[in-house]
N, C-alpha and C positions, 0 to 999 in steps of 0.2 A: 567576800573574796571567794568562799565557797560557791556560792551562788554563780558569783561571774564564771567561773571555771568550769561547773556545771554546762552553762548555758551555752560556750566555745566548744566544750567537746560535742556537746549534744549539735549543734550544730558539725562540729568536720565528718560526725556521723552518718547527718544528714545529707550534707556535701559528698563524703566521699560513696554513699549508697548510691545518690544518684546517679554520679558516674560511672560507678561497676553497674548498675541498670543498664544503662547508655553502651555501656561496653559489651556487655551480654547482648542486648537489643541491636548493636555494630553486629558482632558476629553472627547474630541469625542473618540478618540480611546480608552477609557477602557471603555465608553458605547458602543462601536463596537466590543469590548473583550465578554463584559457580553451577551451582544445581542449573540454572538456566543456562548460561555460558555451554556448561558441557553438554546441555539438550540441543544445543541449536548448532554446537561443533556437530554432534552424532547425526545429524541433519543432511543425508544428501542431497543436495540441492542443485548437484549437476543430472540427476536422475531424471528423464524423459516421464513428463506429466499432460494431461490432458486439459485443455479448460474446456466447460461444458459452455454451448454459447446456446442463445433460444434457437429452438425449433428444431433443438437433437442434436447441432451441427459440432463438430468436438473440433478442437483448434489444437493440435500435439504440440508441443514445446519441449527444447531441450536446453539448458545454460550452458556457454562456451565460455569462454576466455572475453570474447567480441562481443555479447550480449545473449542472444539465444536462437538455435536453430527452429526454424517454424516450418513444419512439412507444407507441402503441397502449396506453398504461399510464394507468389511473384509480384508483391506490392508491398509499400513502406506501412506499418504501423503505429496509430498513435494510442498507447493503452490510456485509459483513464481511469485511476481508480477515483470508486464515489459511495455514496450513502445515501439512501433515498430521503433521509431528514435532512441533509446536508442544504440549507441555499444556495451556495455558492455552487456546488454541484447541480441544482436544479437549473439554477443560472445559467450555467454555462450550454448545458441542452441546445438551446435553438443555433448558436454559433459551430457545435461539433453536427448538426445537422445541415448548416449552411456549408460547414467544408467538405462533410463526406458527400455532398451532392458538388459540389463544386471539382473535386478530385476522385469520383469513383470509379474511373478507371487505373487508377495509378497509387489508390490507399486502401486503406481500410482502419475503420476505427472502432476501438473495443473498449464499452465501459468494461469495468471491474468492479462489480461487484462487492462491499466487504462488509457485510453484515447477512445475517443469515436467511432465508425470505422464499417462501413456498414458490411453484414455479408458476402458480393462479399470480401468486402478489406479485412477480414481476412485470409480467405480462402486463398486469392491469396497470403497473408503473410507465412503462413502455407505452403503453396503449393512452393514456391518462398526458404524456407529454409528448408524444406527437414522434416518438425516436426513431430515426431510422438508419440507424448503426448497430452494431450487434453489442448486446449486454450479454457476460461471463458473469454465471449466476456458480456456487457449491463451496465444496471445500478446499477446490484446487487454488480458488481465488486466494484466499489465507497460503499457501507455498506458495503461489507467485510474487506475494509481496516480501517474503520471507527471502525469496529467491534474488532478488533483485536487491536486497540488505532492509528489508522496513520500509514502511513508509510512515512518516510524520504526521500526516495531517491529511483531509480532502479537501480539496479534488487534488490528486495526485497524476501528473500524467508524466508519460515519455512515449517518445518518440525513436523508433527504429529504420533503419532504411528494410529496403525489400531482401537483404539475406539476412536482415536480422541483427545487423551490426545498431550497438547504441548509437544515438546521436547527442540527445539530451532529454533534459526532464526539467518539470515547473512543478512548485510547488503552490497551491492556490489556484483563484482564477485567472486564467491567460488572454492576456486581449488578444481577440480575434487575430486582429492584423498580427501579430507575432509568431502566431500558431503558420498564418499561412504563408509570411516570410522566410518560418522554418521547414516546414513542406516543402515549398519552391524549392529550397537550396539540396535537399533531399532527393529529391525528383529531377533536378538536372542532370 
């Protein structure tokens, strides 16, 4: 009897340790939530920022209500974030080279960059897949995705008309035809 009673309590001990563990372990991570939460409130991210594109050319950007003001710009854009180990984003290369030569008077198409990469290894990235769209290489790339609420996954893209108004966004690779079904209707 002794024995049994032993071996119950010793157990709810074990039981209820657990879950004050569990409990303790709960609470760091929702002050590791809030702690984050309140970083990305203190985050201004209607703030006028730069993205650095190759060859020095800086692309200014500002977030509205509509999507984002883009200085100096009279054409629709479609950003694309990517990762250079990414397949699907390597994939998709010869089709965002097919459109921007298809539509270069009337788009313009910007990888995004999100992983970090000297300005030698982009180039040799660029140069390595034949691109002829501009890649957004730095830090600004991490706020722009920030800025637009995160992004999920690569290849990430969206689409703007030319003052910058959203239109949409895919998430993955986009079949061709859909990309330029959604340009067209942009472009009319």
């Amino acid at each position: 009897m002794k024995l049994r009673f032993l071996i119950i309590t010793l157990i709810c001990v074990i039981f209820f340790y657990g879950c004050e563990k569990k409990t303790q372990d709960d609470k760091q991570n929702s002050n590791l939530k809030e702690d984050n939460q309140t970083a990305m409130i203190e985050q201004d991210y209607t703030a006028p920022f730069l993205l650095n594109l190759q060859n020095k050319k800086l692309l200014s950007m500002q977030k509205n209500e509509d999507g984002f003001k883009i200085e100096n710009n009279d054409k629709a854009i479609l950003f694309t974030f990517f990762t250079t180990w990414c397949p699907p984003c390597k994939a998709e290369i010869p089709h965002l080279n097919e459109i921007q030569n298809m539509f270069k008077d009337n788009l313009m198409i910007v990888g995004v960059l999100m992983e970090e990469k000297t300005q030698e290894e982009v180039n040799e990235f660029i140069k390595q897949n034949n691109i002829n769209y501009e890649i957004s290489s730095g830090e600004s790339n991490f706020f722009f995705s920030n800025a637009i609420g995160g992004i999920n996954g690569v290849p990430y893209t969206i689409l703007y008309d030319k003052n910058g108004k959203y239109i949409s966004r895919y998430l993955g690779l986009v079949p061709r035809e859909m990309l330029i079904s959604d340009i067209n209707k942009v472009l009319l």
